[in-house]
C-alpha positions in Angstrom: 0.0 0.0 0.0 1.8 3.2 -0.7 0.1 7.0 -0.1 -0.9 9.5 -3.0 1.6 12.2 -2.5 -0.1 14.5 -5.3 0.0 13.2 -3.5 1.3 11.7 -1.5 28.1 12.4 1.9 29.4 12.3 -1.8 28.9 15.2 -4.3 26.7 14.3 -7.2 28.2 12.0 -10.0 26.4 14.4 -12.7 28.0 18.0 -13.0 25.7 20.8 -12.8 25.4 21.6 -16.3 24.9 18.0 -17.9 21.4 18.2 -17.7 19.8 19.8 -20.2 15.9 20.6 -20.4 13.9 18.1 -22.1 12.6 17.3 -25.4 8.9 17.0 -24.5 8.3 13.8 -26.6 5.7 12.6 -24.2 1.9 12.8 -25.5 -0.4 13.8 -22.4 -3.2 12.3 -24.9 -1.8 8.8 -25.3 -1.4 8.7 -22.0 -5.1 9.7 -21.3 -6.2 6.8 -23.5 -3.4 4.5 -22.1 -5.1 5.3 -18.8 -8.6 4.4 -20.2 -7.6 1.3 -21.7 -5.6 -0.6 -18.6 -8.7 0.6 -16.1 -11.5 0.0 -18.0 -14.3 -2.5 -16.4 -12.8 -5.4 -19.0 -9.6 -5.2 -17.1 -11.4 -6.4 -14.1 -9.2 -4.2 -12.0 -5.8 -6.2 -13.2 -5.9 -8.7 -10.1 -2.8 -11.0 -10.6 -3.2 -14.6 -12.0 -7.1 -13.6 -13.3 -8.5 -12.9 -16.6 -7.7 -9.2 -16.3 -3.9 -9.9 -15.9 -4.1 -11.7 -19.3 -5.7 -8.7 -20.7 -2.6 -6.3 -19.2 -0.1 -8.2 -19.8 -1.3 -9.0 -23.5 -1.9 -4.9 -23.7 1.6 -3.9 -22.8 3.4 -6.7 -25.2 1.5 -5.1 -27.4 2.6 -2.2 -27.2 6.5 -2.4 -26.7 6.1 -5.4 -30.2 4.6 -2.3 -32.2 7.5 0.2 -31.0 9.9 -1.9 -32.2 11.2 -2.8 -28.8 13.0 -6.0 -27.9 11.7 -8.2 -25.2 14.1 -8.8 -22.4 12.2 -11.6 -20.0 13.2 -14.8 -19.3 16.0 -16.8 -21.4 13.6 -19.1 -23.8 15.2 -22.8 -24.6 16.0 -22.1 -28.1 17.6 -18.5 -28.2 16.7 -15.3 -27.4 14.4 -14.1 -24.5 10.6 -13.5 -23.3 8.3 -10.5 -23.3 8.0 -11.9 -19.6 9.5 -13.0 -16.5 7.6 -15.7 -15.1 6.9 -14.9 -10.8 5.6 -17.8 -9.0 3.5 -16.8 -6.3 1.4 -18.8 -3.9 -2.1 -17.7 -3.5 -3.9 -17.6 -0.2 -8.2 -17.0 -0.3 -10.2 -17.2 2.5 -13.5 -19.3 2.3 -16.7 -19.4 3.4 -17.4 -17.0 6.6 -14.7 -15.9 9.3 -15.9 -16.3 12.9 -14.6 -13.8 15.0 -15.5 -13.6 18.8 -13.8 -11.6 21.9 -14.3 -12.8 25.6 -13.6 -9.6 27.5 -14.6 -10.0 31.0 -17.8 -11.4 31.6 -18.5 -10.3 28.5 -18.6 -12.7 24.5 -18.2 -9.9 21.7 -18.6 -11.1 18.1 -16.8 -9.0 15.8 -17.5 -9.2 11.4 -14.7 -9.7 9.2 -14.1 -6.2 7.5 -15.7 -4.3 10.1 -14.2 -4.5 13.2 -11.1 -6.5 12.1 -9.2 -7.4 9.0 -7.7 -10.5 9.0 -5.6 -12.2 6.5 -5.7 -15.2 4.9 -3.1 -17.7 6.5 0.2 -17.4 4.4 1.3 -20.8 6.2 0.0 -23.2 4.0 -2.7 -24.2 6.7 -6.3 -25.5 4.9 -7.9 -23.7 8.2 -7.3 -21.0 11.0 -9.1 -22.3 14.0 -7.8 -20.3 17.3 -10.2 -20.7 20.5 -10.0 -18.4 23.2 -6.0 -17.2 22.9 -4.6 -14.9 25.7 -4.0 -11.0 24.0 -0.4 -9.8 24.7 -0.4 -5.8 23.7 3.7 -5.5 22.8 3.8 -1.6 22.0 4.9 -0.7 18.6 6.4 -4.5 17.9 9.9 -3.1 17.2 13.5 -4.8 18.4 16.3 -2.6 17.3 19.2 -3.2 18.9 21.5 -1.1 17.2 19.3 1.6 19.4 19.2 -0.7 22.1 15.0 -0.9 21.5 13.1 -4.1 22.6 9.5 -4.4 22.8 9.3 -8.0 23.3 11.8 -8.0 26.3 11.8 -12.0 26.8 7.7 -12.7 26.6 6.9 -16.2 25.1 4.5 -15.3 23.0 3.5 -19.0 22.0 -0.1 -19.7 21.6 -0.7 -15.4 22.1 -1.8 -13.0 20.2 0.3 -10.1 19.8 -1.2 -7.0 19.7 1.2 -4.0 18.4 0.8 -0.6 17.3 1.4 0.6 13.5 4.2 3.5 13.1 7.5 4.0 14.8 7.9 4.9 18.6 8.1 8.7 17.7 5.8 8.9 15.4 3.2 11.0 17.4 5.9 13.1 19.2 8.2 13.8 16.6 11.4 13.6 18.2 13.3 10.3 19.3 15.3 7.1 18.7 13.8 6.2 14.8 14.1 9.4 12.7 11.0 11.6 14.0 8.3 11.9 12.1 9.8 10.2 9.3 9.1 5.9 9.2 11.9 3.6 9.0 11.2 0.4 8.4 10.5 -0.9 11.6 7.8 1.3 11.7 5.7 -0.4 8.7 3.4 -3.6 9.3 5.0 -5.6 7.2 7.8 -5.6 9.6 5.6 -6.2 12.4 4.4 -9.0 11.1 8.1 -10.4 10.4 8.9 -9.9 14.2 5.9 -11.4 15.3 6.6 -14.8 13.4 10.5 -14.8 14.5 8.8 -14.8 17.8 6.4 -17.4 17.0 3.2 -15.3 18.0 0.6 -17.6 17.2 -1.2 -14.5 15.6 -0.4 -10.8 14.8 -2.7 -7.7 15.0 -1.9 -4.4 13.9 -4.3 -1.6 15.6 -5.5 0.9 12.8 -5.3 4.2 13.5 -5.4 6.7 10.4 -3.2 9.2 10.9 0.2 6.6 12.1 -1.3 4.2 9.2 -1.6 6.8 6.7 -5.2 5.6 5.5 -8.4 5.0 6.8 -10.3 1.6 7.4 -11.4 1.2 4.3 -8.0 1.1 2.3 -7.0 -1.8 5.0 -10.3 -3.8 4.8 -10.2 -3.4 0.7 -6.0 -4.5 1.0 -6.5 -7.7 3.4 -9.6 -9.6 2.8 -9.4 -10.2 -0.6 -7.1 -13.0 -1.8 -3.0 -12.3 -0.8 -0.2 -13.2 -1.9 3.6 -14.1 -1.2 6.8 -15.2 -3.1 6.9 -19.1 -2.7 8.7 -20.1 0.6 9.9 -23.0 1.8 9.3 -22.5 5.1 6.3 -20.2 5.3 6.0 -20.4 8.9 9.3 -18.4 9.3 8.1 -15.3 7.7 4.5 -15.5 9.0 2.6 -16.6 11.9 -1.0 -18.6 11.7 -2.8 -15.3 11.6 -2.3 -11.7 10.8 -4.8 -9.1 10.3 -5.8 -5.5 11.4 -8.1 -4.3 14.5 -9.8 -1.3 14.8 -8.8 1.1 17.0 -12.3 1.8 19.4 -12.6 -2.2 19.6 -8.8 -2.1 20.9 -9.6 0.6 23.4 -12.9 -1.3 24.7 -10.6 -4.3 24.9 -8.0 -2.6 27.1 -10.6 -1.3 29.1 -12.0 -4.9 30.0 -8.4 -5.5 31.2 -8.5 -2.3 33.7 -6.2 -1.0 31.4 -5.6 2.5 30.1 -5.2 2.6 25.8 -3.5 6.0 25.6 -1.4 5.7 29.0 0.1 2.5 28.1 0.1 3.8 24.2 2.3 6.7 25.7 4.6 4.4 27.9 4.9 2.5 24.6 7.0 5.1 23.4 9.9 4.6 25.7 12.4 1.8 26.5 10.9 1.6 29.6 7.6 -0.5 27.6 7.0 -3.9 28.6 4.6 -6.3 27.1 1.1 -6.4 29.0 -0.9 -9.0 29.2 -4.6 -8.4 28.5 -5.9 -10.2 31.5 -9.7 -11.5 31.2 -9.6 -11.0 27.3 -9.2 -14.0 24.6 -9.1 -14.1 20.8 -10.9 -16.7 18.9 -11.1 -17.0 15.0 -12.1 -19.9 13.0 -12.4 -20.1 8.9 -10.9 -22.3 6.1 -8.2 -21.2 3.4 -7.7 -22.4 0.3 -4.2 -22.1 -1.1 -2.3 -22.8 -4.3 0.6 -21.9 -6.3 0.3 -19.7 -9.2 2.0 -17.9 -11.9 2.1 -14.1 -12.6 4.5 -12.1 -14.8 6.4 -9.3 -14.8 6.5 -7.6 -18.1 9.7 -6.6 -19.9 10.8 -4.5 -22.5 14.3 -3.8 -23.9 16.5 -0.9 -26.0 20.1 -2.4 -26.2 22.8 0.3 -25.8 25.0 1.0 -28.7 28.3 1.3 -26.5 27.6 -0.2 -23.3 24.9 -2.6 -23.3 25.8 -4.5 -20.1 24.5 -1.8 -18.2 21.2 -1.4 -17.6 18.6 1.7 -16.5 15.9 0.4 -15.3 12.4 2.2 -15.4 9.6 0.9 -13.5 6.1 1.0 -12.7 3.4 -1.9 -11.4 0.9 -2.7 -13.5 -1.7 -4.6 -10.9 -4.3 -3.1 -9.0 -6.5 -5.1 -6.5 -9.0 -6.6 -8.7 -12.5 -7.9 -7.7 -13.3 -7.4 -4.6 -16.1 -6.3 -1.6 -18.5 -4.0 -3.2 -18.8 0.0 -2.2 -21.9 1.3 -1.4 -23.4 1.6 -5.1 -22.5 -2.2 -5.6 -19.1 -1.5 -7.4 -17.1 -4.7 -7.0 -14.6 -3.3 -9.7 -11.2 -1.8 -8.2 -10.1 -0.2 -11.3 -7.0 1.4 -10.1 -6.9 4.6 -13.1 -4.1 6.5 -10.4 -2.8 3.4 -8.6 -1.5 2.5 -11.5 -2.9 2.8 -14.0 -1.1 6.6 -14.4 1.9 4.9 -13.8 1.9 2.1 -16.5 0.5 4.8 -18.7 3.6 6.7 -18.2 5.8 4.2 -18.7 4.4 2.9 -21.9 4.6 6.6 -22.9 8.7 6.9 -21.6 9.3 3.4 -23.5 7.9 4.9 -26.9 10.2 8.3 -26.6 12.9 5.5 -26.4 11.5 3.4 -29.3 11.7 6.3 -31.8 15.1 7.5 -30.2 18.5 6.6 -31.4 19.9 4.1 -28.9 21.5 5.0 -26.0 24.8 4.3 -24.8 23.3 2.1 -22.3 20.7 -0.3 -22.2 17.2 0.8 -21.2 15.0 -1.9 -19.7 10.9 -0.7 -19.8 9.7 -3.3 -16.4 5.9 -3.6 -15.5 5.7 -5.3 -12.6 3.4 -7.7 -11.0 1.8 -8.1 -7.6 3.1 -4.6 -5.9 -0.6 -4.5 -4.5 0.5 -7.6 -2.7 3.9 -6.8 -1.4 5.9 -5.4 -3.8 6.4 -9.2 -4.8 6.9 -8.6 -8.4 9.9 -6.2 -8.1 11.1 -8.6 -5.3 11.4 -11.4 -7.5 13.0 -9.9 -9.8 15.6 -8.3 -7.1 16.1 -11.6 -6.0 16.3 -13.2 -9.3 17.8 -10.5 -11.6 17.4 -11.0 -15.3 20.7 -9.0 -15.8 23.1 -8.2 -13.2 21.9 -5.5 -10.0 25.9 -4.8 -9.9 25.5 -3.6 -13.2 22.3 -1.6 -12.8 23.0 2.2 -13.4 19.9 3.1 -11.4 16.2 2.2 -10.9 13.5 5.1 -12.1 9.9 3.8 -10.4 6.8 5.5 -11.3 3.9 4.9 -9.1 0.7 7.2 -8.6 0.6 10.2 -11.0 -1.7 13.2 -10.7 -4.0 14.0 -13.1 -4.4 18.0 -13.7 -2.3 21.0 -15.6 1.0 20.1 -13.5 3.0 20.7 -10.6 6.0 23.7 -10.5 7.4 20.6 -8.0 8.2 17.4 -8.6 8.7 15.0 -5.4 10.3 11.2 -4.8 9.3 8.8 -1.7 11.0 8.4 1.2 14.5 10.1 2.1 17.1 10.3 -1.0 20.5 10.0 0.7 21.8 9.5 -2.8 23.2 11.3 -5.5 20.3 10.0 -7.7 18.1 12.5 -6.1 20.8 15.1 -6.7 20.3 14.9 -10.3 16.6 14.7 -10.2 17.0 17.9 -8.9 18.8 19.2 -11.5 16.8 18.1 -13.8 13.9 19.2 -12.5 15.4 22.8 -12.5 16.4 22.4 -16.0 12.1 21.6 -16.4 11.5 24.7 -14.6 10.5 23.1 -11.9 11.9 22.8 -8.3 11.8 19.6 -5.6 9.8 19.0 -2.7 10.8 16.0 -0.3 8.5 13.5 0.5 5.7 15.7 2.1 4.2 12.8 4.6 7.5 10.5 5.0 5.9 9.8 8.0 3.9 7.4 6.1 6.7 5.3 4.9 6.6 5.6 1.2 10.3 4.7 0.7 9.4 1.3 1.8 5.7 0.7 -0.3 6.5 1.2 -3.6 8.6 -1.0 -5.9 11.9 1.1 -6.0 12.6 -0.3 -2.6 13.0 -4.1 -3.8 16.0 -2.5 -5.5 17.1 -0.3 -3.1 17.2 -2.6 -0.4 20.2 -4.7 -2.4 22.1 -1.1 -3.0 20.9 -0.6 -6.2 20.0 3.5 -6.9 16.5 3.9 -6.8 13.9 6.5 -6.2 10.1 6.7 -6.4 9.5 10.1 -8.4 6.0 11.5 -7.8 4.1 14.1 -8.7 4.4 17.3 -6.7 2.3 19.0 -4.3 2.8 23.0 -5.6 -0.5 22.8 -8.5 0.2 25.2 -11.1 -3.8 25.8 -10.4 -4.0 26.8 -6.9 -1.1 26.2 -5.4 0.1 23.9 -2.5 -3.3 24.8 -1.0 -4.8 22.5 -3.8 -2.0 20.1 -4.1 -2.5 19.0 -0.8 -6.6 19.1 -0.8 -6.7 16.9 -3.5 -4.3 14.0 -2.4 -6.2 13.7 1.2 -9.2 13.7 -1.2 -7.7 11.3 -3.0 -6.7 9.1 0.0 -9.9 9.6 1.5 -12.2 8.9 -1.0 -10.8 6.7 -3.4 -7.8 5.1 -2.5 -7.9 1.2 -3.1 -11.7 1.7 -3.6 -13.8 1.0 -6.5 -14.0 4.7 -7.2 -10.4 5.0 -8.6 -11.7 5.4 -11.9 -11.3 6.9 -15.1 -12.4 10.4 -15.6 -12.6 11.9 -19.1 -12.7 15.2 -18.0 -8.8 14.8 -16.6 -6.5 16.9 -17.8 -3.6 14.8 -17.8 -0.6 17.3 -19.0 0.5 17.4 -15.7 1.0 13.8 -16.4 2.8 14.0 -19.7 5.4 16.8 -17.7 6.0 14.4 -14.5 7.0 11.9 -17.9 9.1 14.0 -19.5 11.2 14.6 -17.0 11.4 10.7 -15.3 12.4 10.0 -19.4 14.7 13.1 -19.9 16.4 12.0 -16.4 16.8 8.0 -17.3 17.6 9.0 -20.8 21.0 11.4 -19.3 21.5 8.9 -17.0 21.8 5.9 -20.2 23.8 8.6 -22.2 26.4 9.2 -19.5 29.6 7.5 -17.7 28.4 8.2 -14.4 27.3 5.7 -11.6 25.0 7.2 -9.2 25.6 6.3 -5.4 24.6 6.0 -2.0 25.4 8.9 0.6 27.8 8.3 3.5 25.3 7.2 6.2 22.6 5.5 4.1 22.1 2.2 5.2 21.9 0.8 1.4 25.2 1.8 0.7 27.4 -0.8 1.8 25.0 -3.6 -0.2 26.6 -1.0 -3.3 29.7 -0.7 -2.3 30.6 -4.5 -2.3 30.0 -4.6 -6.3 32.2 -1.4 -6.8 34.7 -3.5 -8.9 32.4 -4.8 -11.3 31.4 -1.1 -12.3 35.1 -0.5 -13.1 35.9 -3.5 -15.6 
């Protein structure tokens, strides 16, 4: 899940004057009917391994044959390569009803799946969750760091429990402390939490929602968790998740503490300190029962190439996902459709629109790879196979160029990129951007974690340069004021909901600039000698610097 940010040390390796303002070869009306096309009711919101990935996947090889592209998937048995790279997935659905009930005190509370809690699908390989009447452990924000000496756990078996944990860092509501500020680090996103909770063999794992630390309201988690999920294929499942995980509401977590004799916000404050210890929720069990069905399937990523005419062992990479989330519980006009026009359907517009200006380019010095992924919705698991399982070499990566969420209007005079850039990658967005007119804007929210939700991060995370770039928040039509209305609009209202959907009336310029530049950026970057790098201090940089001597053959 990432957040619309419209929504939502070394010197540079580029010198000041090597970027030069761009061409403007990108057509804000292709991309308009680009946009139509890949979120139109036929697609059936692009759900992974269903008829409407068929229909993407189908579209965009489509596309990148008639440019003249070459396809640069998988290796095939008798020479030359794929439009695709085959991700095998396993699928987890839940079915038939979820029982849900709460003893608190004297009290038997029975909760409905999607209302009061979101849970998950087991990810175990388990035909059926059947849990009766588990003691409730509430173990602060989940989070063992010891590298700032941080334990929330602090020795409690949590065997047979379920741990409840708060979503965020520590300091998120203060601002000030051991894990950044306001800004998340990982340990602050539920994907983590859920990690920690199955290295500490929790037989379950619930996150308490609360919009503002979460970054999005109930309905964006109930939309995101009980449909069907999906993760890579493990061979030992059980060691990345427990038997349950889901979400909880926050008012049902209060009442539940206050069956305990317990105080939500008091302990919710301690929990921002060292001095947190895991509580038990005494007089308050969990119980769950429903059946899963689960099965391994196959999705692709989708991959395009332009071989470089000096240098074609090195790669650029740009990005974008092309799933949504498919069919799934209706809205309140029936809707089962989640189209996903923005999210990302902009983005695969964009990119089909950056792989063209390529096509009818003369070839770079180095290769250009054009990669719609798979399964982001799911956990960024089609960039994470791919990371894992590189189709050409990560050591020879120049730099990975993601483009996720764009916003539809006139344009921005900013441009923005998720997350923190302690890399000289955002240096020469940047400068790019100045050489657009335009200026950057860090990540306006990085409280909400964007660095680690979209697909950019899959890269990252194994030191390769990478950056989500995003449209800015400054509207050339009304300013920040604007900018900033419409993405918590956006977020509010349509977000992983049926009603991200096409709109003729867009105007989707503002589109066709964020384009331009993301092309005019990658396309420098493939004409150039340079390397970009990780920043004394960023954690990535050492997962970079091991490879240095393959960049210098």
């Amino acid at each position: 899940m990432k957040r619309f940010v419209l929504l939502a040390a070394g010197a540079a390796l580029v010198g000041a004057g090597a970027f030069a303002a761009a061409q403007g070869p990108i057509d804000p009306a292709r991309i308009k009917a680009d946009i139509k096309i890949v979120s139109a009711d036929a697609f059936e919101g692009r759900g992974p391994a269903t008829p409407g990935e068929t229909k993407t996947v189908n579209w965009l090889v489509s596309q990148y044959k008639a440019m003249g592209l070459q396809p640069g998937g998988d290796k095939l048995k008798g020479g030359g390569r794929s439009w695709t790279q085959a991700v095998p997935l396993a699928e987890f659905e839940t079915e038939g009803p979820v029982d849900v009930s709460v003893k608190a005190g004297n009290e038997t509370l029975t909760w409905k799946q999607g209302d009061e809690v979101a849970l998950r699908a087991a990810q175990t390989g388990q035909t059926r969750v059947d849990i009766k009447n588990a003691p409730v452990v509430f173990v602060g924000y989940g989070v063992t760091a010891p590298e700032r000496n941080w334990d929330d756990y602090k020795g409690v078996d949590l065997r047979g429990k379920i741990a409840l944990m708060l979503v965020n860092d520590p300091d998120y509501e203060t601002g000030v402390g051991d894990f950044g500020g306001k800004a998340m680090t990982y340990y602050g996103r539920w994907t983590y939490k859920y990690e920690e909770g199955a290295r500490r063999h929790a037989l379950g794992v619930l996150v308490i929602h609360e919009t503002g630390p979460a970054s999005y309201g109930w309905p964006t988690v109930r939309n995101s968790n009980i449909n069907a999920v999906f993760d890579i294929v493990r061979k030992d499942p059980a060691a990345a998740h427990a038997p349950l995980e889901g979400w909880i509401q926050r008012d049902r977590t209060v009442a539940l503490f206050k069956a305990a004799g317990l105080d939500f916000e008091a302990l919710k404050r301690l929990a921002q300190t060292r001095n947190f210890k895991p509580v038990n929720l005494t007089n308050v069990s969990f119980s769950t029962d429903f059946r899963v069905k689960a099965q391994k399937v196959v999705s692709d990523n989708v991959v395009a190439l332009k071989p470089g005419r000096t240098h074609p062992d090195e790669y650029v990479i740009f990005s974008a996902h092309w799933d949504h989330l498919g069919i799934g519980p209706p809205d309140a006009k029936g809707d089962r459709i989640y189209n996903g026009a923005i999210d990302n359907g902009s983005g695969t517009a964009a990119l089909v629109e950056i792989a063209r200006a390529f096509a009818e380019a003369p070839a770079p010095q180095r290769s250009v790879l054009f990669m719609n992924v798979t399964a982001e919705e799911k956990g960024l698991l089609g960039s994470e196979y791919y990371a894992g399982d590189p189709l050409y070499p990560l050591a020879k990566t120049v730099a990975n160029l993601n483009m996720d969420v764009l916003s539809p209007g006139a344009g921005e005079h900013d441009v923005t990129a998720r997350g923190a850039g302690g890399l000289t990658l955002q240096d020469d967005l940047i400068k790019v951007a100045k050489a657009h007119g335009r200026y950057f804007t860090p990540d306006p929210r990085p409280e909400a974690g964007g660095f680690f939700r979209s697909d950019h991060f899959s890269f990252a995370k194994r030191g390769v340069p990478a950056l989500s770039i995003g449209s800015g928040v400054d509207f050339i039509e009304g300013g920040k004021a604007a900018g900033l209305k419409a993405g918590e609009e956006y977020n509010t209202k349509h977000y992983h909901q049926p009603s991200d959907e096409f709109d003729p009336a867009w105007n989707t310029a503002g589109m066709a600039a964020d384009a331009d530049l993301i092309y005019d950026l990658g396309r420098q970057l493939a004409n150039s000698r340079e390397w970009p790098v990780w920043k004394e201090g960023s954690e990535f940089k050492a997962a970079r610097d091991k490879t240095e001597a393959q960049r210098r053959k």
